[in-house]
N, C-alpha and C positions, 0 to 999 in steps of 0.2 A: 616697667612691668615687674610687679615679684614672682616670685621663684617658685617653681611650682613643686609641690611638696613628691616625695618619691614614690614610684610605681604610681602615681596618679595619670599619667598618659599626658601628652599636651594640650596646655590650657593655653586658650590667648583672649587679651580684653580689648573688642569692637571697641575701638572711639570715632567719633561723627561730632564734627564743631567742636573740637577736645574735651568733647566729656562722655563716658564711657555708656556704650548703649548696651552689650549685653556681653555674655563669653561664650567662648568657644573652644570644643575640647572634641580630639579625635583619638583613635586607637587604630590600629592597622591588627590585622588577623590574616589567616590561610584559609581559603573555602576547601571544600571536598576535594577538588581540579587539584591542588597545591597553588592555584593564584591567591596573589597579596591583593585585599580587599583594604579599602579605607571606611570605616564608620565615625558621621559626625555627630556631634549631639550639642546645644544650643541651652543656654541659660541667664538668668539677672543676675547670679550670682555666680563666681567663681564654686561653693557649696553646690550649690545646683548641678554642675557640668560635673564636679566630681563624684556627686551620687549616681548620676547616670552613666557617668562612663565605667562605674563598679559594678554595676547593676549588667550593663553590656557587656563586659570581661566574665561576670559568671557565670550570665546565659550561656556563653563562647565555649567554655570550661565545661558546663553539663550538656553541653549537646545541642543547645535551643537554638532558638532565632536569633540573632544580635538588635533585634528592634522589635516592637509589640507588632503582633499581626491579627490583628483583631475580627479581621473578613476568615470566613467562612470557606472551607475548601472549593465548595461549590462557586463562592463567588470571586476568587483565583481563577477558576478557570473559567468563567463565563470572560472575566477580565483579558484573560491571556488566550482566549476562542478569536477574541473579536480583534484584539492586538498584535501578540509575538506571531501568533499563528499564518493572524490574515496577513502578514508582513514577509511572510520566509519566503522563500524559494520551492518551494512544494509544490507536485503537479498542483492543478484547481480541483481534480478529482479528489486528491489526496487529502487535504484539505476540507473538503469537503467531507472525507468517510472520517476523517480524526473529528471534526466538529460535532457529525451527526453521534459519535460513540461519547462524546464527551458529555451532552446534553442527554444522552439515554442512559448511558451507565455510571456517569461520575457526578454528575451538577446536582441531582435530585438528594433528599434525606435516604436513606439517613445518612453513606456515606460523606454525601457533599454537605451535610450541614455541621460535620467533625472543625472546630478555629485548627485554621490553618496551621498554628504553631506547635500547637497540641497533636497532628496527626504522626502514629507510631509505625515504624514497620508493622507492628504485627496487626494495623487497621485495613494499610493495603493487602495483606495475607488474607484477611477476614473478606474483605472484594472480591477477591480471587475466587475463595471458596463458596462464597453466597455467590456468585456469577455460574459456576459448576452447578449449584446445585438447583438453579430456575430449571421450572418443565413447564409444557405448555400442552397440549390436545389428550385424546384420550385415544391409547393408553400414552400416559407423562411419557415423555420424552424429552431430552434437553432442548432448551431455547435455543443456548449460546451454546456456537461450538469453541473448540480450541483456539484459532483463527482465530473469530471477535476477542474472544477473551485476551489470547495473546496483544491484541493491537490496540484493545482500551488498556492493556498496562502499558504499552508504549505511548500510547498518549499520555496516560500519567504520569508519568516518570519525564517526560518533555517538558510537560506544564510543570512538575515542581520543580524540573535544571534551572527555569523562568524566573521561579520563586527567588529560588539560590543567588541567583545572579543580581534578583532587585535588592536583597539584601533581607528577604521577607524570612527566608530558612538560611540555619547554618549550614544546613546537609540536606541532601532529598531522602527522603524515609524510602522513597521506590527501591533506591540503588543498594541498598542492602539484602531485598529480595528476588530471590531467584526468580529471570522471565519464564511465566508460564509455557508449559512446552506444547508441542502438537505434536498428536499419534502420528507417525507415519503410516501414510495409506498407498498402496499402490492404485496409481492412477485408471480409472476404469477405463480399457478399449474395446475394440471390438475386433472381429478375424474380417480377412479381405470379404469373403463371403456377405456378412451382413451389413458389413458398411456397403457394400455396393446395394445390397437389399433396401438401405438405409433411401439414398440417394435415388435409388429408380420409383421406391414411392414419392418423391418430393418431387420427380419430372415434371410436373404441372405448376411446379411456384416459381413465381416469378424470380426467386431468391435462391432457385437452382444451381445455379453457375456461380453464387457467390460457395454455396457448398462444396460442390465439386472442385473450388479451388481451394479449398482449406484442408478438405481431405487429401488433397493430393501434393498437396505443400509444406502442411505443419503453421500454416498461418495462423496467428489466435483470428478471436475474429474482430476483434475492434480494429487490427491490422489488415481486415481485408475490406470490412467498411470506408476504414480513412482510404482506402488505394484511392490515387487518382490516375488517368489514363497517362499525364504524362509523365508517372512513374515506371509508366509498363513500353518495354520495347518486345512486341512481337513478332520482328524482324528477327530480332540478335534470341528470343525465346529467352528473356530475363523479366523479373520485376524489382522495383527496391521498395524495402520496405525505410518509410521516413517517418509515418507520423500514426497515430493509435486514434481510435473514436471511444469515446462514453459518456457516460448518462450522469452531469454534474446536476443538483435537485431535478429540474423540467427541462433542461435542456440538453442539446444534443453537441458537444465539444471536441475538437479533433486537436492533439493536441502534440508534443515530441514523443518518441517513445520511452519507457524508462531506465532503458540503460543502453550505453553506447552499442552493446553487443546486438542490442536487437534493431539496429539501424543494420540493413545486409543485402545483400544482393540473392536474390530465390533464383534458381534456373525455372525453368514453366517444362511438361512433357512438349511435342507434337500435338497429340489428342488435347490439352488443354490450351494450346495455342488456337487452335482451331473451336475451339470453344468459346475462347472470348472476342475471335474475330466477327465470328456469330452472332454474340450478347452486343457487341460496340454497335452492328449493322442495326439490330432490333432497337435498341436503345436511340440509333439517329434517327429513326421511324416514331418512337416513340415521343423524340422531341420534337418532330413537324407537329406530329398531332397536337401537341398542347402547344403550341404556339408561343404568345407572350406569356403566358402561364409558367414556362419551365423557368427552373430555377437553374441557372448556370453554374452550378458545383465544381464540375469538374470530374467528378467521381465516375467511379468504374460502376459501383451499386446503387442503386438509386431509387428512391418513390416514382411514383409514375408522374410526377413533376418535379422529377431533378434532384428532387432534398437527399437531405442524407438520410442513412436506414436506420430504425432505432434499433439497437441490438434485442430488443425483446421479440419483435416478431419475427427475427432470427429463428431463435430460440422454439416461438409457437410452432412455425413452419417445421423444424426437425422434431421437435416431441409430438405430430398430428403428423410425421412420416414415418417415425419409429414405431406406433402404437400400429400402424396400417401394416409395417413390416414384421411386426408379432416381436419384435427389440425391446425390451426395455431397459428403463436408466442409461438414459440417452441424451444429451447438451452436445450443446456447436463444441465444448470442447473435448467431448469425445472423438471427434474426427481428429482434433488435433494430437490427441493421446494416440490413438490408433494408426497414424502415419508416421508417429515416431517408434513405435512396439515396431511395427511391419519392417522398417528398415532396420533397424539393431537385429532383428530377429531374420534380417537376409544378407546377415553379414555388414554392415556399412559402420566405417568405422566411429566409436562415441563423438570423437572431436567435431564430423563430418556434420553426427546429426544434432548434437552442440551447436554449430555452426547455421545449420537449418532453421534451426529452432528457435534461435537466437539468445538461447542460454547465457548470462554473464560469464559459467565457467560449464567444465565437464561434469565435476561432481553436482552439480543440480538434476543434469541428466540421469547421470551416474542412480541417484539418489532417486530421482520419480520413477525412470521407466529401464532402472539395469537388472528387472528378474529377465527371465527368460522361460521359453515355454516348455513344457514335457518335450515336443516333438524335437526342438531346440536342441537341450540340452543332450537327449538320447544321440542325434547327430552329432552332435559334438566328440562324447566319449567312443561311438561306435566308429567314430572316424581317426580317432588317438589309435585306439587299437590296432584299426587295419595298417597307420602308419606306422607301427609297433610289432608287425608281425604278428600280434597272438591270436 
């Protein structure tokens, strides 16, 4: 083998039946991570392997790819939609909302038609701010809120770690741009008064008692859909929460919940013990009637043959009882905002309603529902005082 000339990286010459079929030449490089990547490159001539691997060393040096990438941003991630993605570990939900933003907001022109290798930070900054500044009805109002926004740059920034990793970028152009942020909003509730107003216009739906548990628990509600009975001990007046429902394309999915903190043990009142003992009796009446028809779920909430409930006529039900209650800007997870307000605001401590709520940590609570109200606060100070003598 001769010697291979200096700073030319290693060269070695393929032989097959002792006569030399081609060469072969690598370089070793650091990606983004500080991992040691290997890059190879193949040739007829020992010439050939060392222009390439000069060529590869420069890109390295200015910033680029270490290999041509000649597809199209768009067709990266249609690539990496259908592969790295459908491959991970990601709820099927998740997955699904990453897929749906990347075929809406990233695959199409003009973005998605930028060569992969060629895209700049400052192309993703330009996404950002054409993504801000879509409106839609009359009077314009923005399409995309902060959310989407923020979560199709997280999809981006995933699909080009993809790139990185295949050897297609030196670097992801995402990662040098600041994640788009989100206003913080305080969470809309309601006072006890109108959530019960809420709830007594909805006495008529069948979907009653899945309400009156949510109000009165802090359950989301895809957690009260998945309930199943023999999650619930009305004995001991506990439930756990194990598994979450939602709406992957057309179907109806119940699935783990997404973080360990929201797997927990709910205590139930009296009055809502009594409540579901009610719903269990009407619901065993409601399975004689449909006979072989019912669908054996298991579930505490159900179609009137057993299925599961789609969260949307949740949803119908409480906005056609809020409008009837003269309420408005009202969602199933309003109840759930407004029975964590109620308890912060009756003294119960964060951890507790942390704990309720199934928050990963305090400061999420901390962060959505730690204002407090005029009447609140006034108590508060007026009550320092009188412990203060003045």
């Amino acid at each position: 083998m001769s010697k291979n000339a200096n700073g030319e990286g290693s060269i070695y010459k393929r032989v097959r039946d002792g006569k030399p079929v081609r060469y072969e030449g690598a370089i070793s490089y650091l990606d983004e991570t500080g991992q040691t990547k290997r890059h190879t490159v193949y040739g007829r001539t020992r010439q050939d392997v060392r222009d390439k691997l000069k060529q590869a060393r420069e890109r390295l040096e200015a910033g680029g790819p270490v290999k041509d990438a000649t597809r199209t941003v768009g067709d990266w991630l249609a690539y990496w939609r259908v592969t790295t993605l459908a491959a991970s570990d990601r709820k099927e939900s998740t997955r699904d909302l990453y897929g749906n933003l990347s075929r809406r907001h990233l695959e199409a022109a003009p973005f998605g038609a930028i060569r992969l290798d060629r895209l700049k930070p400052s192309d993703v900054e330009a996404l950002v701010l054409s993504m801000r500044s879509k409106t839609k009805g009359e009077p314009p109002r923005r399409a995309l809120s902060d959310s989407t926004i923020r979560q199709t740059y997280t999809v981006l920034r995933s699909a080009l770690d993809g790139a990185v990793r295949d050897g297609l970028l030196a670097r992801n152009p995402a990662a040098s741009v600041k994640r788009p942020g989100v206003e913080r909003r305080e969470a809309r509730h309601l006072d006890a008064a109108d959530v019960t107003r809420v709830l007594q216009a909805a006495a008529d739906s069948r979907y009653h008692s899945a309400l009156v548990l949510i109000a009165s628990t802090g359950l989301r509600k895809g957690e009260a859909l998945a309930l199943s009975w023999d999650r619930v001990d009305l004995a001991a007046g506990t439930l756990k929460v194990t598994a979450t429902l939602g709406r992957v394309g057309n179907r109806l999915v119940i699935t783990e919940p997404k973080t360990a903190r929201s797997r927990r043990t709910v205590p139930l009142s009296p009055a809502v013990v009594a409540m579901l003992r009610k719903h269990k009796a009407a619901q065993a009446a409601e399975r004689l009637r449909a006979a072989n028809q019912w669908q054996d779920s298991g579930l505490v909430f159900t179609t009137e043959l057993g299925g599961a409930v789609d969260p949307r006529n949740l949803l119908r039900v409480i906005e056609v009882a809020a409008k009837a209650a003269g309420v408005t800007d009202v969602g199933v997870h309003t109840l759930r905002h407004s029975a964590a307000v109620a308890w912060l605001e009756r003294g119960v401590h964060i951890k507790a309603v942390a704990d309720l709520l199934g928050h990963s940590s305090i400061a999420i609570t901390g962060d959505v529902y730690g204002h407090t109200s005029d009447t609140t606060a006034r108590a508060a100070v007026d009550g320092l005082t009188e412990a203060l003598g003045l």
